[in-house]
Each structure stands twice: as structure tokens, then as C-alpha cells.
C-alpha atoms as one frame of an Amber mdcrd trajectory, in Angstrom:
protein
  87.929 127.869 103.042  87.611 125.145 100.121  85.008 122.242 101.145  87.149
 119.738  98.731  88.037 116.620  99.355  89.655 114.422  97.122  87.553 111.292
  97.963  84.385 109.629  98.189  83.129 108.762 101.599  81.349 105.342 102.029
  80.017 103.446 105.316  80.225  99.633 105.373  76.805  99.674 104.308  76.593
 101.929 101.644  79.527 100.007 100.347  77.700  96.910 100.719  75.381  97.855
  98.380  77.620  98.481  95.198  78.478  94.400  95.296  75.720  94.352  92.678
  75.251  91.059  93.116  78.510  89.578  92.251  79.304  86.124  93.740  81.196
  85.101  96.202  83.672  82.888  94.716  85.343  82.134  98.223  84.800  79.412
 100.912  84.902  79.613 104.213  88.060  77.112 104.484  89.890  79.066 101.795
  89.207  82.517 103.871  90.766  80.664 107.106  93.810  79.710 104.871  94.723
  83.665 104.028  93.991  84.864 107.411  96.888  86.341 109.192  97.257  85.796
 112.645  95.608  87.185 115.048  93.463  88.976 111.929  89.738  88.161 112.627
  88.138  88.462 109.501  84.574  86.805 108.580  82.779  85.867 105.089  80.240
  88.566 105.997  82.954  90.936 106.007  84.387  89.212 102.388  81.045  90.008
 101.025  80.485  93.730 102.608  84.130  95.111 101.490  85.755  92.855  99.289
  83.017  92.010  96.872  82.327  95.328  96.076  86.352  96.376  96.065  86.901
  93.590  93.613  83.728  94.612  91.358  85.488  97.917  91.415  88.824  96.581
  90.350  87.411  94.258  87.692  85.814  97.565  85.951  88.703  99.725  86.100
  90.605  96.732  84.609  88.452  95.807  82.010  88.847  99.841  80.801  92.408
  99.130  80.787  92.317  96.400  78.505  89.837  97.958  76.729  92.170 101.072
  76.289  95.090  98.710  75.655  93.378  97.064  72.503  92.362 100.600  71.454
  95.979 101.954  71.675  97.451  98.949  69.511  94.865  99.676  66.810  95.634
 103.056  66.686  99.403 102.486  66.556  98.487  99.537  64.174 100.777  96.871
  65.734 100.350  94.076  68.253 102.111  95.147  71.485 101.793  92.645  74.159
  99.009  93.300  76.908 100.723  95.436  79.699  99.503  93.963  83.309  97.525
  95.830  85.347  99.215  96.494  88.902  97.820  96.901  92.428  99.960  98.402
  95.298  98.534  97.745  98.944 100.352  99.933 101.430  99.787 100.281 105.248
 101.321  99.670 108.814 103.187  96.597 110.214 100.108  94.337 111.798  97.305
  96.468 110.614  96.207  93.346 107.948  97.645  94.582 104.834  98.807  90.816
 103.935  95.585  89.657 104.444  93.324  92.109 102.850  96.075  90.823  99.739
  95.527  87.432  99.649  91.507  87.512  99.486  91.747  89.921  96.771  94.430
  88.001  95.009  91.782  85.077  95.253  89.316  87.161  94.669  90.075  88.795
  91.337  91.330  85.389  89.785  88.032  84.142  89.827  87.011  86.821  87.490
  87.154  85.324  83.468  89.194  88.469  82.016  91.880  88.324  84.991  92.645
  85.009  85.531  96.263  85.240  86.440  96.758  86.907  89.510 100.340  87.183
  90.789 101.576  88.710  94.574 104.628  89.352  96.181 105.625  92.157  98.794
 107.857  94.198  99.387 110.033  92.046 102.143 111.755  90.458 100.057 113.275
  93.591  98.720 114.958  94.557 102.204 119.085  94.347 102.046 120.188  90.676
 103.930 121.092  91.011 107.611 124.994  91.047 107.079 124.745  94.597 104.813
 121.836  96.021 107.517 124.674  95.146 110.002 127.180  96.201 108.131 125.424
  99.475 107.677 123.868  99.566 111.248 120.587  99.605 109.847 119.028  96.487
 111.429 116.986  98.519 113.923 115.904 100.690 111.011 114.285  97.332 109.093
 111.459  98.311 107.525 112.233 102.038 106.925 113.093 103.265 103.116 116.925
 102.955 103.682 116.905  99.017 104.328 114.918  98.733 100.825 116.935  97.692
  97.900 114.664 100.116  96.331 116.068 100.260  92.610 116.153  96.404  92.670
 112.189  96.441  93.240 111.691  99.010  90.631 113.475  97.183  88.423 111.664
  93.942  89.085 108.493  95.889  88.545 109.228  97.244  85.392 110.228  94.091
  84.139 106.526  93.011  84.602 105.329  95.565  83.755 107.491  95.892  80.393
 105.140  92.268  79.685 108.687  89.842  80.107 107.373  86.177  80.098 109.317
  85.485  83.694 110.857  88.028  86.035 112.277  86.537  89.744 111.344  88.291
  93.219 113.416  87.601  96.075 112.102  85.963  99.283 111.823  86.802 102.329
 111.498  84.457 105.633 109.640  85.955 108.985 111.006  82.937 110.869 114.825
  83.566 109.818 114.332  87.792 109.840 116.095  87.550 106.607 116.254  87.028
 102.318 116.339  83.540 101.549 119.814  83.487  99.382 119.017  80.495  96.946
 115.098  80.871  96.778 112.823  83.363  94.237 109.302  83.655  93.643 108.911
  83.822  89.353 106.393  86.016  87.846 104.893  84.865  84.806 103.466  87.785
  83.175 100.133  87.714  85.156  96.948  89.838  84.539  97.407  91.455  87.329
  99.888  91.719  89.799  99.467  92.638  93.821 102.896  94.552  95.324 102.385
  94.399  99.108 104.466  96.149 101.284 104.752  99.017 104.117 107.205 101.095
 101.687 105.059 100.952  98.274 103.418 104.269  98.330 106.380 106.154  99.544
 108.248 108.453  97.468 112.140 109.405  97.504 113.053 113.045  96.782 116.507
 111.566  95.126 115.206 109.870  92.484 113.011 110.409  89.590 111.235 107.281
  89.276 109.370 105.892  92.310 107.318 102.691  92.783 104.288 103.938  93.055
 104.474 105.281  89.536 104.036 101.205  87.832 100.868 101.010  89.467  97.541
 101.258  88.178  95.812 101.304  91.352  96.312 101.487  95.000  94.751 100.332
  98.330  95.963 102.347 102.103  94.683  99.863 104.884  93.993 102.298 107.566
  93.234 102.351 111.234  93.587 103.915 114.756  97.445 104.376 115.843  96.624
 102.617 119.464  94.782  99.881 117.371  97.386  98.620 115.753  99.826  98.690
 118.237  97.489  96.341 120.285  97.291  94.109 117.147 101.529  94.032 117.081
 101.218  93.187 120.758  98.799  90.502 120.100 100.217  89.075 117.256 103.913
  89.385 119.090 102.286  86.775 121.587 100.719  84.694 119.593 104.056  84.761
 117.643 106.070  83.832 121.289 103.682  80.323 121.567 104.306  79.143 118.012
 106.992  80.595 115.600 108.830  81.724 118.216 109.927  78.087 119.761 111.426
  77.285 116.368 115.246  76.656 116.807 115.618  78.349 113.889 113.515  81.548
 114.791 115.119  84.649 114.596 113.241  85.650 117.479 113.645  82.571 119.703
 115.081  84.721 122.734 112.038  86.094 123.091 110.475  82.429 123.144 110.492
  82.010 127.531 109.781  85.320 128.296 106.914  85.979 130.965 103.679  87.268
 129.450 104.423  90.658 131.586 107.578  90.747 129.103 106.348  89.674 126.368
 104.340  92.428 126.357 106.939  94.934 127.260 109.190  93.363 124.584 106.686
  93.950 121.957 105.536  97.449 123.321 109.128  98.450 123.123 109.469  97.212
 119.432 106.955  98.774 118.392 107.295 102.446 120.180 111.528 102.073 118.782
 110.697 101.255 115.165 107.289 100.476 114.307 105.316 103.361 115.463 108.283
 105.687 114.458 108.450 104.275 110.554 104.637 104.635 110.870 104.090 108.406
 111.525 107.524 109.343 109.702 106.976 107.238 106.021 103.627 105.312 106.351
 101.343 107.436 107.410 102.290 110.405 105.314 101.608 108.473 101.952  97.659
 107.282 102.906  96.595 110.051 100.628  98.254 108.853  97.741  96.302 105.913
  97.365  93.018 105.309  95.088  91.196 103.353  97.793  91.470 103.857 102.171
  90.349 101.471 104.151  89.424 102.326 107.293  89.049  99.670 110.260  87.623
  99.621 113.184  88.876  98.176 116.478  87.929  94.606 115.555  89.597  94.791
 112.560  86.330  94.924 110.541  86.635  97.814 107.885  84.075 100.939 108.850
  84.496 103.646 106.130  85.925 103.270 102.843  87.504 106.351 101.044  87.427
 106.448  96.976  89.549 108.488  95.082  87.704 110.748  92.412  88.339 110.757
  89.106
């Protein structure tokens, strides 16, 4: 029986140690800014995974721009630079959002990727009245409630170097796409796509989302961890968001903790866990990078793709 494994194995502190030195261009306040809730996550823990992560990035981007200027001379014209893109894929709760946001800070800070665009996937899902329509809403957040050709299209667009391409939006407090909003794209350095769907692939069609990037993060962790986190974040979610009158989820706003918690652990057994182990979870070894937490939502082991 083959030994192989696709991927290098690293513990947090053999990771540690390929920062290299680079600096930590982040403060404190700004980390407490990109948090998620209920995601604990510490500048120690900035420097240990992300630092090095980022140094990896950097590299592998600076070959691609290094290729890029290489290919135009070859082909002796003056093609526009081509943006490098990062997908981040992972389960509802697990800190995929986050673990965005402090790379998107992150690699801006380096000189040769200044511009350093995200959106994710959310605001790709159909609106409420055609999940309805199409009795999907308790399948939100599985491939079917993606307008999947309208985010390939978008990233192609960037990816194809146009000057400004729109992305819907998305509102957690209203469940739904924000009709007269958009997020524009101004052909960034790189972009971050963040979403639970990015990896996955679609045995109907011949071009899949995955294939626009140029490099790709799984956040990873224990099944029974993450549906604590959901549960967690569900209550923190029932004192705060949850009150809004405008809150899709405002019935659940006077429930009894004991409720709460059965509210969420039902959620997340119907759809969550289900969309997990059917279309997440199958995809993890797809990705260039895993990231493995622990149950503190620090990252243990980190899993490199070989060349």
C-alpha cells in the first residue's frame, strides 16, 4: 500500500518558524475589528499562522507576476496584469470569514500587492422569493440556492483584468440579497472569494469556480466543534442581532436559553451538518492549504499541498 500523501504536514510550531521574520503589520484594535463573533483569535496566533501563510502567499504571487511579465515578453505585447485569486472554503461557523479578513489585511500591507479585494460567496445565493418559489429556503447554503453561473461570471470578469466588475450583497440580519446595493471590484492584486460552496464542483458543467483561482485555503476542524461554535454563536446572535425589528431571525429573539439551544441544535443537525458532510467536507482535499483547528479555535496542524 502507497505511503503518499499529497501534503505537507506542519505543527503550529514548525509553522511558526517559516514567518522568517516578516512583520506584523497588524494591531491589536484592527484584529478585534475582523473578529467574528464568538471567534477567539489572539495576535500570538496572527503571528504563528498567518504570518507565515501570508509569507507563503506573497512568494507564490510574486512568481505569478514574475511569470506574467515573462509571458507578455514572449508574446511581445502588453497584456494587462491578470489578478491573482484566493478561494477560502470551509463550514458555516468554523471562522472562514475571519481567517479572510486578517489575510485580506494582511497581504495589502505587502508593496507588490497592495490592492486586496474580498467578497463571498453569500451574496451569490438566489433572493428569498425564488428559494420560496422553488422550496429551497431550507436548502440555503447548499449548491442549488447558488446562482452559480452568475459568480463565475463575476469572477471571470476579474479575472479577465475589467477595470470594475459589481458583486451582489448579501445581509445576515435580513437572510437575504440586498436588491439596490453591490460591492465594485476594481481590478485588485489580489482578490479573496469566501464562501462554503467555492471549492465544490458540479458534474453538469464544464467550468467550475474553483478553476479562476490561483490558490486555495480549507479551514478545517472537528464536526462536534463546530457545531458547538453554531450553538454559541446562535446565542450570542439571540442577545444582539436577533432583537433587531428587522432581523430575519427575530422569532427566535425571547426564546429560553434551553431553546435557544435546541433551536440552534436543530438548525444545524437539518441543514448545516447535512450540507457539511454531503458538499463541504468532500472538497477539503482540493485545496492548496488545510487548516486545522483545535477546540479553541486556535489552528493545530497545517496541511501544504506539494508541488
Amino acid at each position: 500500500m502507497s505511503s503518499y500523501t499529497p501534503y505537507f504536514e506542519f505543527d503550529r510550531k514548525e509553522w511558526a518558524s517559516l514567518r522568517n521574520h516578516a512583520p506584523l503589520p497588524l494591531t491589536e484594535e484592527e484584529l478585534e475589528n475582523v473578529k467574528g463573533i464568538n471567534v477567539e483569535i489572539s495576535i500570538d496566533e496572527v503571528e504563528e499562522i498567518y504570518l507565515p501563510l501570508t509569507r507563503l502567499i506573497n512568494l507564490y504571487v510574486k512568481a505569478s507576476q514574475q511569470l506574467h511579465t515573462a509571458t507578455t515578453s514572449f508574446l511581445k505585447n502588453n497584456a494587462k496584469k491578470v489578478p491573482y485569486i484566493i478561494g477560502i472554503a470551509g463550514s458555516v461557523a468554523v471562522g472562514k470569514s475571519t481567517t479572510a479578513r486578517i489575510l485580506q489585511i494582511l497581504l495589502s500591507r505587502w508593496d507588490n500587492h497592495r490592492n486586496v479585494g474580498l467578497v463571498t460567496t453569500d451574496g451569490f445565493l438566489y433572493p428569498n422569493a425564488i428559494l420560496e418559489k422553488n422550496g429551497l429556503m431550507k436548502r440555503k447554503g447548499f449548491p442549488e440556492s447558488y446562482d452559480t453561473q452568475k459568480l463565475i461570471n463575476f469572477i471571470g470578469d476579474v479575472k479577465a483584468g475589467k477595470d470594475k466588475v459589481e458583486a451582489p450583497v448579501y445581509s445576515h440580519l435580513t437572510y437575504d440579497i440586498l436588491p439596490n446595493e453591490v460591492q465594485t471590484i476594481c481590478n485588485p492584486d489580489i482578490l479573496i472569494v469566501e464562501g462554503v460552496n467555492v471549492l465544490q464542483v458540479d458534474k453538469e458543467s464544464q467550468i467550475f469556480v474553483s478553476d479562476f483561482f490561483d490558490f486555495s485555503l480549507y479551514v478545517d476542524a472537528e464536526v462536534r466543534d463546530i457545531e458547538r461554535w453554531y450553538i454559541e454563536r446562535f446565542l450570542l446572535l439571540q442577545e444582539t442581532a436577533f432583537q433587531d425589528t428587522k432581523s430575519y431571525f427575530g422569532r427566535f429573539a425571547n426564546l429560553s436559553k434551553e431553546d435557544a439551544i435546541k433551536q440552534a441544535a436543530q438548525i444545524w443537525e437539518e441543514i448545516n451538518l447535512m450540507n457539511l458532510l454531503e458538499n463541504i467536507l468532500p472538497t477539503k482535499g482540493r485545496a492548496n492549504i488545510v487548516l486545522k483547528k483545535g477546540s479553541n479555535h486556535n489552528v493545530e496542524n497545517i496541511f501544504l499541498r506539494k508541488l
